[in-house]
C-alpha positions as MATLAB code, in Angstrom:
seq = 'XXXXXXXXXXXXXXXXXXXXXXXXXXXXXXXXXXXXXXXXXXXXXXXXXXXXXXXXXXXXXXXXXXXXXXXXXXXXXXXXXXXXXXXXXXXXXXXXXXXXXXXXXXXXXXXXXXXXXXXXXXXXXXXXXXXXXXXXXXXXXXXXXXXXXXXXXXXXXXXXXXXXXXXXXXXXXXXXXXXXXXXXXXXXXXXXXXXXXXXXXXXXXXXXXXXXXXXXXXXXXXXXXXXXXXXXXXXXXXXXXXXXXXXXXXXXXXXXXXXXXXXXXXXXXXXXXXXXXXXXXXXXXXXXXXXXXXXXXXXXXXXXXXXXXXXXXX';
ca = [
      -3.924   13.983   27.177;
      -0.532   12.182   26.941;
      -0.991   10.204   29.698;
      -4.341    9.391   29.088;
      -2.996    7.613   25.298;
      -0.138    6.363   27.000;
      -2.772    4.113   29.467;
      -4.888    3.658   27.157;
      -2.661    1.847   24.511;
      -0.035    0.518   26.402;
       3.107   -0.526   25.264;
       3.581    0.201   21.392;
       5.427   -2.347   19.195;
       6.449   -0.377   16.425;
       7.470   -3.008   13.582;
       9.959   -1.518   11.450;
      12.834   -2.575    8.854;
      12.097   -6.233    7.260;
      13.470   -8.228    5.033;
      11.776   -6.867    1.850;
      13.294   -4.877   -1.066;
      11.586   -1.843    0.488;
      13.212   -2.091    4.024;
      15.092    0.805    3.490;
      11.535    2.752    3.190;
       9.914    0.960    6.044;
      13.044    2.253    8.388;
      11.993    5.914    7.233;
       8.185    5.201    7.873;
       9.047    3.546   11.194;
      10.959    5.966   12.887;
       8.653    8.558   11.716;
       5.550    6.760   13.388;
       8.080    6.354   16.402;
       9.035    9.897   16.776;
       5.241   10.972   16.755;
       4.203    8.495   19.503;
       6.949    9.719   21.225;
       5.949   12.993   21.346;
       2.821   12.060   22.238;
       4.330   10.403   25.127;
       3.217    7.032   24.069;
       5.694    4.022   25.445;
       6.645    2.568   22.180;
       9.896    0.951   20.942;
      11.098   -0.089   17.453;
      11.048   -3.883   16.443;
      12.750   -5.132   13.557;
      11.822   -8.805   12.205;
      15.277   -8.750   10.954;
      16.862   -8.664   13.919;
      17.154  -11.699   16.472;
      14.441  -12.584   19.014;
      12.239  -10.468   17.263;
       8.974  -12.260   18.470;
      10.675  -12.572   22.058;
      10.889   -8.801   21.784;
       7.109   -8.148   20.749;
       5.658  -10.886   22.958;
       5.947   -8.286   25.835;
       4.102   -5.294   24.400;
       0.208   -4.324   24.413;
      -0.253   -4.183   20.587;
       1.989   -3.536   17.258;
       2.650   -0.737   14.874;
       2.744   -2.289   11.793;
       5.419   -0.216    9.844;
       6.898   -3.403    7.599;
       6.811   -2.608    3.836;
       6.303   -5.793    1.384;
       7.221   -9.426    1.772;
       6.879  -10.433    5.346;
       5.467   -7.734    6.675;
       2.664   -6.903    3.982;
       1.807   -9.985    2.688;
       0.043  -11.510    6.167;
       2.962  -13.504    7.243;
       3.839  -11.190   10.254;
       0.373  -10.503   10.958;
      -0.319  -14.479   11.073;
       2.666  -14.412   13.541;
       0.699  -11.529   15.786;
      -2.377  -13.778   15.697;
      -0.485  -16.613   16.985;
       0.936  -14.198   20.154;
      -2.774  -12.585   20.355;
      -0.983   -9.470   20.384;
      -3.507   -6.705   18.400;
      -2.299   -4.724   15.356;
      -2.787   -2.244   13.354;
      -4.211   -2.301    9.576;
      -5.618   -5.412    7.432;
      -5.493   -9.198    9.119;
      -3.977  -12.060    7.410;
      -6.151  -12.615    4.492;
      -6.529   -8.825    3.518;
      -2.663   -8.588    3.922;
      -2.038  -11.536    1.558;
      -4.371  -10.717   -1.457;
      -3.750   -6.924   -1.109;
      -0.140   -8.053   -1.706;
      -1.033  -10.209   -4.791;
      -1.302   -7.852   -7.954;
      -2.862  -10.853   -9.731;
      -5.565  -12.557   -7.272;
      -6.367   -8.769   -6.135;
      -7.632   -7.858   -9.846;
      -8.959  -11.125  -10.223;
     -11.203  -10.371   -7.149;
     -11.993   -7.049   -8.894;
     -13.008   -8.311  -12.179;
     -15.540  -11.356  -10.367;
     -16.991   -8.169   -8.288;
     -17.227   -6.079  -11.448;
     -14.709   -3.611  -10.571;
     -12.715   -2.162  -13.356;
      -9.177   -2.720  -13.752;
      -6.864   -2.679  -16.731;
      -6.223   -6.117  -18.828;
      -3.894   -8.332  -17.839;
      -1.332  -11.354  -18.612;
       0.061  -13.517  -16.577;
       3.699  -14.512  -17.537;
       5.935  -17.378  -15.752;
       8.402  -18.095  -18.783;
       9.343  -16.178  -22.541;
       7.009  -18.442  -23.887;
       4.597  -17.223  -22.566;
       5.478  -13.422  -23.385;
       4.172  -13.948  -27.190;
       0.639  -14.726  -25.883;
       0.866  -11.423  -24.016;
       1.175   -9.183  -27.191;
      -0.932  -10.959  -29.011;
      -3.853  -10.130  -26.477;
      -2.677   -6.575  -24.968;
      -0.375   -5.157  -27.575;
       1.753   -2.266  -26.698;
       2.637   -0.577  -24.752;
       2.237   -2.295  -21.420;
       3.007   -2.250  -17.747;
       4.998   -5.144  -16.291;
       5.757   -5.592  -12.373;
       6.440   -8.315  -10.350;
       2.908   -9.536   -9.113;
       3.964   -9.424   -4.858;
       6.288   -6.096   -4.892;
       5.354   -2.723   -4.311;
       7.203    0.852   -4.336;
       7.409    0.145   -8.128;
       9.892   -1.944   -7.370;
      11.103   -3.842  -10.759;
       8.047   -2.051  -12.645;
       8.675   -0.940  -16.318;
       6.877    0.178  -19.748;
       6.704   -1.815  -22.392;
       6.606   -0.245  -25.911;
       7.883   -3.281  -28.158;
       8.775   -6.887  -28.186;
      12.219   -6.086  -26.881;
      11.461   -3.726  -24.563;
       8.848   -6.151  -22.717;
      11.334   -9.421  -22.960;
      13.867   -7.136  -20.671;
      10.750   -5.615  -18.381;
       9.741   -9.384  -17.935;
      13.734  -10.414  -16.928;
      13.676   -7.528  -14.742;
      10.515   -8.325  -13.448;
      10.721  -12.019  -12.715;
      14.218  -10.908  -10.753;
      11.850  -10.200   -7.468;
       8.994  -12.846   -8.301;
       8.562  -15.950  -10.825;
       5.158  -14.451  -11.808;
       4.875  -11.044  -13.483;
       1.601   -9.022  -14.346;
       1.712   -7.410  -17.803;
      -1.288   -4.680  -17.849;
      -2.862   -2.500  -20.647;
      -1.615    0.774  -20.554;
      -4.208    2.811  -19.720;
      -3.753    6.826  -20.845;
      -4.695    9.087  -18.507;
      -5.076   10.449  -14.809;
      -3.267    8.977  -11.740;
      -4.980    9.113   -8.509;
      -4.590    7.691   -4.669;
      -7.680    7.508   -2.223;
      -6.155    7.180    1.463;
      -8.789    4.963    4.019;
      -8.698    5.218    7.361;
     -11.337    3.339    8.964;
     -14.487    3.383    6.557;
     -13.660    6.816    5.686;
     -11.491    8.050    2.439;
      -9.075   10.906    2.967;
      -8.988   13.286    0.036;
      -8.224   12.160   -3.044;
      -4.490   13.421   -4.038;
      -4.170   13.736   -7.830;
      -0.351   12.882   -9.262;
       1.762   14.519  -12.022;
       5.004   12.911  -13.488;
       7.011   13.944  -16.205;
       8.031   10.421  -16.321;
       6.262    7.490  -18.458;
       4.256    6.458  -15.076;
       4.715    6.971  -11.741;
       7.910    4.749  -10.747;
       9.789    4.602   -7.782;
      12.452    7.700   -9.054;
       9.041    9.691   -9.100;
       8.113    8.747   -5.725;
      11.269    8.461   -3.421;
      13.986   10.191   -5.709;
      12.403   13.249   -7.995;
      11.886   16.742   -7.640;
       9.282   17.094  -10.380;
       6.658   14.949   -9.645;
       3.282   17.208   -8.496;
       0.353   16.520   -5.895;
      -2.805   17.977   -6.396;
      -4.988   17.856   -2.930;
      -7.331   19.217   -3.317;
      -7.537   17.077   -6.717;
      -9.179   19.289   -8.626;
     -12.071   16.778   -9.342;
     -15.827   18.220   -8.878;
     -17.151   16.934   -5.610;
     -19.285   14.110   -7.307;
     -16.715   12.943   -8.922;
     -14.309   12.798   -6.226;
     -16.671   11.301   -4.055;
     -17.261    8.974   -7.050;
     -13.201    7.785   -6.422;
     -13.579    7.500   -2.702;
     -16.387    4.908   -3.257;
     -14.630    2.616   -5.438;
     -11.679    2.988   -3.257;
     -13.484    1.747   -0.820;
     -15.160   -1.023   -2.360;
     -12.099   -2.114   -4.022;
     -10.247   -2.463   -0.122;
     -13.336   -4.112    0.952;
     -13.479   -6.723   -1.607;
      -9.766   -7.695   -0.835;
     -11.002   -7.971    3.189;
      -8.457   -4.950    3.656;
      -9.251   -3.171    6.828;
      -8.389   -0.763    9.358;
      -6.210    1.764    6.953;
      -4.501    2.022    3.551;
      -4.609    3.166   -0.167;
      -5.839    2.669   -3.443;
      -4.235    3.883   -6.205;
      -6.722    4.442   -9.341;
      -6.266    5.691  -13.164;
      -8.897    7.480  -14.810;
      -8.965    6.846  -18.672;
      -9.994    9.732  -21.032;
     -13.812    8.642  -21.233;
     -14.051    8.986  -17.310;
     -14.050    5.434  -16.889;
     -11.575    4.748  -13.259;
      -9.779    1.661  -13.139;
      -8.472    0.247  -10.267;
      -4.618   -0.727   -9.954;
      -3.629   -1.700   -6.844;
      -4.465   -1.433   -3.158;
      -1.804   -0.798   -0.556;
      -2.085   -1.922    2.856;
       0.867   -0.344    4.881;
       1.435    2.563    2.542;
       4.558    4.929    3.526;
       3.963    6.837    6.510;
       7.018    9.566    6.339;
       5.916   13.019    6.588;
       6.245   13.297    2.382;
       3.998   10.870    1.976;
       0.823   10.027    0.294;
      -1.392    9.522    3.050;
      -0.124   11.777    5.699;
      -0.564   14.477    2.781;
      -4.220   13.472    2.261;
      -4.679   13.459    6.349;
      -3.252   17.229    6.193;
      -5.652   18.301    3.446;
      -8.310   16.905    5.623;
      -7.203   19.128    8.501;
      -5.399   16.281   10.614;
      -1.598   16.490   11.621;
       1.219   13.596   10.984;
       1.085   12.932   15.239;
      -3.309   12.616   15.104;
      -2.920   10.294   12.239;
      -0.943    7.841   13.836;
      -2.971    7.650   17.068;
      -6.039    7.102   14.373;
      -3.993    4.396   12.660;
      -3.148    2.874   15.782;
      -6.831    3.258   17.366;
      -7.514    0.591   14.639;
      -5.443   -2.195   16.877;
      -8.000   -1.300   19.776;
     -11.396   -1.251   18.117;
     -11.117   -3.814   15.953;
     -11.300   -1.978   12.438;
      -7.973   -3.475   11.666;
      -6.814   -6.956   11.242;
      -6.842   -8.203   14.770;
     -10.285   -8.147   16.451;
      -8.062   -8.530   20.207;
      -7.728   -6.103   22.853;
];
């Protein structure tokens, strides 16, 4: 069986590391899709954009890994860079990369399509901060509109409080999403092809789920199964879905959704190279689903072959 994967993908770019605020992340994801195409005896070899001659490096291999977390690697930038060396990849193409990236044009996409998600403010200077409360009130989310990992995210719950979450904010990009708060149930729907994994309800002690929660805290729960009655779970998969689709995401990813306490979901963001470490979200939604971290990645990396993915070659 080895042999047959190792023919039938050839060599394996696996792009890892970056230049992003979440490198340190995408060198943990990497080297865990590495190690399982190694053990499936897949030829594959770690390539950091960082690192000199990076393109020299790829240019030689049958199709990438895409591993990169963030600016880019996420945004479309490498993948427009793969295009250019026809070399096939795995997960969204250029567009799909780029406004999966973009907080702001991704809900503005949603809300022309008529999918819900929360309120929002855009906010390039203080002055524009009093137009915010005036609209949203409190309290509010605030995160830089291209970062992910809840990287310089923050609540809001007065006028003070959201001039320092904007500062923070505006550190890692000059525009910053403020959002309605919404109250209620955190969820993630994990896509692999046109198919949604199950749905993996989260629990924080914390106000939201921040990056402490995710990379750093004991305390934060995962509920797969969710505990949602089939309907409605199937109900979150759709819109999952439909919300990656709408973006011209592809191939695999997440979607991370909050249900309010009418029912009503609202869509917050879509991820398209979400962490791939054996504690994470979507390798834990694969598992509940009965597939194992090394079947996973040959699925993910099936999608540079077929064409499910962002690059239609090979």
């Amino acid at each position: 069986m080895s042999r047959d994967l190792r023919q039938r993908f050839g060599q394996v770019a696996v792009l890892l590391g970056g230049t992003s605020a979440e490198r340190d992340i995408s060198l943990m994801s990497g080297r865990a899709v590495l190690d399982a195409l190694h053990r499936q005896d897949i030829d594959a070899f770690p390539a950091d954009p960082a690192a000199p001659g990076f393109l020299e490096q790829v240019r030689g291999a049958d199709r990438a890994f895409v591993m990169l977390h963030g600016r880019g690697g996420e945004d479309g930038v490498v993948q427009g860079a793969l295009e250019l060396l026809d070399l096939p990849y795995t997960g969204s193409g250029v567009l799909g990369s780029a406004l999966a990236m973009d907080k702001v044009r991704s809900k503005r996409l949603w809300q022309a399509t008529g999918i819900a998600t929360p309120a929002f403010e855009v906010v390039r200077e203080a002055a524009d901060l009093e137009r915010v409360t005036g609209r949203l009130g409190f309290p509010v989310m605030v995160k830089p509109a291209r970062e992910g990992s809840s990287i310089g995210m923050a609540r809001a719950d007065d006028t003070a409080a959201l001039a320092q979450a904007w500062r923070e904010a505006a550190r890692y990009d000059p525009e910053v999403l403020v959002e309605q708060w919404i109250e209620g149930t955190e969820y993630t729907v994990a896509l692999l092809g046109t198919a949604a994994l199950p749905v993996i309800r989260l629990v924080t002690p914390r106000a939201f789920y921040d990056y402490a929660a995710k990379y750093e805290a004991d305390s934060t729960e995962y509920h797969c199964p969710s505990g949602l009655a089939p309907a409605e779970e199937a109900r979150l998969q759709a819109l999952a879905l439909a919300a990656f689709g709408v973006l011209g995401a592809s191939g695999w990813g997440r979607v991370d959704i909050l249900t309010d306490a009418t029912g009503t979901a609202f869509v917050i963001e879509a991820n398209t190279v979400p962490g791939m470490t054996d504690h994470s979200l979507v390798p834990m939604a694969a598992r509940a689903g009965g597939m194992a971290f090394d079947e996973l990645v040959v699925r993910i990396l099936e999608t540079s072959l077929d064409g499910s993915g962002g690059s239609g070659h090979g």
